[in-house]
C-alpha positions as CSV (number, residue, x, y, z in Angstrom):
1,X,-4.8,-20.5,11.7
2,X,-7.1,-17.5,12.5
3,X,-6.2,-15.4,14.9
4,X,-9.0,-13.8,17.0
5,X,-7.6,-10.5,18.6
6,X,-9.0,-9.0,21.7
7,X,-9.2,-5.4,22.9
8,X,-8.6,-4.7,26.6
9,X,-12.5,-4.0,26.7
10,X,-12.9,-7.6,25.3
11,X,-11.0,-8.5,28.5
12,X,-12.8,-6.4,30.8
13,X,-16.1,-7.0,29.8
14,X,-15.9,-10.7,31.2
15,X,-14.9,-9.3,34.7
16,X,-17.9,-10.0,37.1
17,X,-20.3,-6.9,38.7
18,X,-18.5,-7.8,41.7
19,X,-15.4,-6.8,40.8
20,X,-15.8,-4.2,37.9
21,X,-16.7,-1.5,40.3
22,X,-13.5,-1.9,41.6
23,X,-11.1,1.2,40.0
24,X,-8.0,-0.5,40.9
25,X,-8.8,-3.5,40.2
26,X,-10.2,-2.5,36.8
27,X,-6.8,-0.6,36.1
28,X,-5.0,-3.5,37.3
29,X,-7.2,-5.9,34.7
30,X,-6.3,-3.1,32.0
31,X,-2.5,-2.7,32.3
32,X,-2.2,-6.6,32.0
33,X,-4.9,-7.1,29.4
34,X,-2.7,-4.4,27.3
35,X,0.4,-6.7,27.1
36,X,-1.8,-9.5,25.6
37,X,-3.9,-7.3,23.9
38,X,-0.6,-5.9,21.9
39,X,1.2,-9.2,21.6
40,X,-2.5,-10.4,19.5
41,X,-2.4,-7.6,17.4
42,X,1.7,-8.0,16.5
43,X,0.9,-11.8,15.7
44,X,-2.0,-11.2,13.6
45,X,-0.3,-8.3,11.7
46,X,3.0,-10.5,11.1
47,X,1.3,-11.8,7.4
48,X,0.7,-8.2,5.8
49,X,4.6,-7.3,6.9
50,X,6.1,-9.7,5.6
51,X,3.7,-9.6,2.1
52,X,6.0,-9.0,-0.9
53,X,3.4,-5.9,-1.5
54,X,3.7,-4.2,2.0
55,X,6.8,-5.8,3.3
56,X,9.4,-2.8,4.4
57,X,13.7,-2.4,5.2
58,X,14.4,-5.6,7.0
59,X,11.3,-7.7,6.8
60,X,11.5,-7.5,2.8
61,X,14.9,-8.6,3.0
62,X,13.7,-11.9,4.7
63,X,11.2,-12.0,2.2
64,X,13.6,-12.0,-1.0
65,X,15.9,-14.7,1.6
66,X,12.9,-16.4,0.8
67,X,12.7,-15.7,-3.2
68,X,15.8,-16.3,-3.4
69,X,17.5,-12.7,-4.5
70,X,19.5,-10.0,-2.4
71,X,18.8,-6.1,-2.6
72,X,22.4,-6.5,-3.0
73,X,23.6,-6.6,-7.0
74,X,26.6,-7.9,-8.4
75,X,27.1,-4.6,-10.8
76,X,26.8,-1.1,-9.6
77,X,24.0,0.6,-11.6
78,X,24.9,4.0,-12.7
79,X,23.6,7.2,-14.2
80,X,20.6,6.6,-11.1
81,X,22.1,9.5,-8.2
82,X,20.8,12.6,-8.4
83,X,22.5,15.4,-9.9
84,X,21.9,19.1,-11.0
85,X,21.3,20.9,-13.9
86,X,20.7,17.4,-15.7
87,X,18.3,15.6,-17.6
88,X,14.6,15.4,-16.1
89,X,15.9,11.6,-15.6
90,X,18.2,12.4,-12.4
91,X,16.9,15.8,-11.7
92,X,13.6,16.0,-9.1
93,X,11.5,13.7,-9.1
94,X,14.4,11.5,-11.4
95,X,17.5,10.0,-9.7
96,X,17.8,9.1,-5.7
97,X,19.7,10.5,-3.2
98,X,22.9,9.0,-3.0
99,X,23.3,7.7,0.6
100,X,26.2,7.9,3.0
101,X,27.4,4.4,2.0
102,X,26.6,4.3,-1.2
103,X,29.6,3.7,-3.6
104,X,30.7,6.9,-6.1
105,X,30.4,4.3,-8.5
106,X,26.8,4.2,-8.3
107,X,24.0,1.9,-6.6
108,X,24.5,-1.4,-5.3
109,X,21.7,-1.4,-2.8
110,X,18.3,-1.4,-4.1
111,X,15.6,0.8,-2.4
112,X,12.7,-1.1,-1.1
113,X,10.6,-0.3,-4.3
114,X,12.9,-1.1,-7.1
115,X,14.0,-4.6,-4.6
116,X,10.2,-5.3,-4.4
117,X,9.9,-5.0,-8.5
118,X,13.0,-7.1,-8.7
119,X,11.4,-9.9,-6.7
120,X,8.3,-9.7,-8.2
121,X,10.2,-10.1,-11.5
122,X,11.9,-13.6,-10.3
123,X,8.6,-14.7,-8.8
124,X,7.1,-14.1,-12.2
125,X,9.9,-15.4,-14.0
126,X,10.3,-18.8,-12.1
127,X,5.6,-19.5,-12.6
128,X,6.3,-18.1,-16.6
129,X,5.4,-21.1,-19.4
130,X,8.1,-19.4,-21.9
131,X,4.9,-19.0,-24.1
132,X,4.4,-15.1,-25.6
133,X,0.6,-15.3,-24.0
134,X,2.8,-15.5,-21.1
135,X,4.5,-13.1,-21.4
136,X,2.5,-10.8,-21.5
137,X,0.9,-12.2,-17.9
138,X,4.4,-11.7,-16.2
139,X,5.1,-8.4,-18.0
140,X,2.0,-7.1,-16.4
141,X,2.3,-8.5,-13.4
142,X,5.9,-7.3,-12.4
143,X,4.9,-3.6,-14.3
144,X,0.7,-3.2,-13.3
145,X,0.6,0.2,-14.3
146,X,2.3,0.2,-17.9
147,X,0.8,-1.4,-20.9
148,X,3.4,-3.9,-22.5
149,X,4.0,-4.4,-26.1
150,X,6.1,-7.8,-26.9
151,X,7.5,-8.1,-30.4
152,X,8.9,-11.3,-31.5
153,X,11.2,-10.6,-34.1
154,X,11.3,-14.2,-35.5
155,X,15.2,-14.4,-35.4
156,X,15.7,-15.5,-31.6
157,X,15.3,-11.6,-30.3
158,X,12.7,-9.4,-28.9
159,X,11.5,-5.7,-28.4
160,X,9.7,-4.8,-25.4
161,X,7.6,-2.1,-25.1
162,X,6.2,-0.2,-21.8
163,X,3.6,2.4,-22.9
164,X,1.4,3.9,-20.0
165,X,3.9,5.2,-17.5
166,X,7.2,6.3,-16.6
167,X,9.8,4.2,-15.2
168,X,12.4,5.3,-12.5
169,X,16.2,5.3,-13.1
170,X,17.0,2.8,-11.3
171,X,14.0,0.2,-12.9
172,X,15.6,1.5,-16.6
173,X,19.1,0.4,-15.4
174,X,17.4,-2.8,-13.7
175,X,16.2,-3.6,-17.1
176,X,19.7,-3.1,-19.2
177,X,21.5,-4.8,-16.7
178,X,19.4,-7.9,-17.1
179,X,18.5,-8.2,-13.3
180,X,14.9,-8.4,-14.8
181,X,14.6,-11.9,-16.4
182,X,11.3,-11.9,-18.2
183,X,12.4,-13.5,-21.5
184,X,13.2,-17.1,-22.9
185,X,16.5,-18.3,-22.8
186,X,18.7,-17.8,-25.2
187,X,16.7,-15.4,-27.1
188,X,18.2,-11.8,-26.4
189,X,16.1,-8.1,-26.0
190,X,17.5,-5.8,-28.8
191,X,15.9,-2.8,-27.0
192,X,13.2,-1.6,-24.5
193,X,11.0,0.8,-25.4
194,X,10.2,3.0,-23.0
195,X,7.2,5.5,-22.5
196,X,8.3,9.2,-21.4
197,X,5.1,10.6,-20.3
198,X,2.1,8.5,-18.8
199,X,0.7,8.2,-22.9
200,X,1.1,5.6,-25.3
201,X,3.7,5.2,-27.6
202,X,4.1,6.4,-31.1
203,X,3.3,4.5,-33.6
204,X,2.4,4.6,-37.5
205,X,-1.2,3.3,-38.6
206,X,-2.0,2.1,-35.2
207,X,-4.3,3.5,-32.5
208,X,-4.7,1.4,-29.3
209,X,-4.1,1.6,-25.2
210,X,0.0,1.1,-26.0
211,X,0.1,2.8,-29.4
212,X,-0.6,6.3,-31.3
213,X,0.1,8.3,-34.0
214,X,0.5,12.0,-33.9
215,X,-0.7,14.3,-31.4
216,X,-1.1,11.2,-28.8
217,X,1.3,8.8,-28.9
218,X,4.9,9.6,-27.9
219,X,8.9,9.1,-29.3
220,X,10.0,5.9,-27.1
221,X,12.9,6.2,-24.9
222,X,14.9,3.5,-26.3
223,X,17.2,1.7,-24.0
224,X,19.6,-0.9,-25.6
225,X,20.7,-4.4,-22.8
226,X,24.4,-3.6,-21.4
């Protein structure tokens, strides 16, 4: 259904001359035109706040009722809080604030970006064809700005790479915990490969957007599944 929204000029404009020279009864026009005038523009916004991509707090929590996943996780992630004098990985611009209800024994809420990710990942998972061209597809869709590297290792395991950009702490422990199910069951990740810096990866004897050698590509954060 499209939704045609009005201003409170729209509405005025269709007032007769022998009325609109009336100030009061112009400003009378205008303070009820406003109510339906806002009312329009709520309705017609209602699609974009409740998008997976723009939805915020509350109205992405009715969106993942939808999906089909809580923010809420079964086990805490840790090693995400911030802390001082610690690695670049919970120092600024690293780990998140712990909030006031947060457990000590670390996150069990997801923040609305890592949540989104997280739904994105079951969406993806749930349209996947369990075929490696597939792969690839949802990998990129749940991780846009990374360049993925899928290795099968012909023994019922995997290695994923993500070259291209950094991930936060919390995505990393979304990722060894398993919350991120982008891989055919019964076959298991031995490791993700993670990018550091915004660069490929190293790599010998190859040279492509995931991969480098030296002087370009970069050692791989490796993170092993819990």
């Amino acid at each position: 259904m499209n939704l045609i929204k009005r201003t409170v000029d729209d509405y005025k404009a269709l007032i007769t001359s022998d009325h609109a020279d009336k100030p009061k009864y112009m400003a009378t026009i205008g303070l009820t035109a406003s109510l339906s005038a806002y009312l329009q523009g709520l309705a017609a916004d209602l699609p974009r706040q409740f998008d997976l991509d723009e939805a915020l707090g509350v109205q992405l929590d009715a969106v993942g009722e939808w999906i089909g996943r809580s923010r809420r996780i079964d086990t805490p992630l840790t090693g995400v809080y911030f802390t001082w004098d610690d690695t670049a990985a919970t120092g600024w611009d690293g780990g998140i604030w712990q909030g006031e209800f947060d457990p000590d024994s670390g996150l069990t809420v997801l923040p609305d970006d890592e949540y989104r990710l997280l739904l994105r990942a079951k969406v993806a998972a749930n349209q996947w064809d369990g075929t490696i061209p597939g792969a690839y597809q949802v990998w990129t869709t749940v991780f846009p700005d990374s360049v993925i590297i899928i290795q099968d290792n012909q023994d019922m395991s995997m290695t994923v790479g993500v070259a291209g950009s950094t991930l936060s702490t919390v995505t990393q422990a979304l990722l060894t915990g398993g919350y991120i199910p982008l891989k055919p069951e019964g076959v298991r990740v031995n490791y993700y490969a993670i990018s550091v810096d915004s660069g490929p990866l190293f790599a010998w004897d190859a040279e492509s957007e995931a991969l480098a050698g030296w002087d370009t590509g970069s050692w791989a954060l490796e993170l092993l599944p819990t």
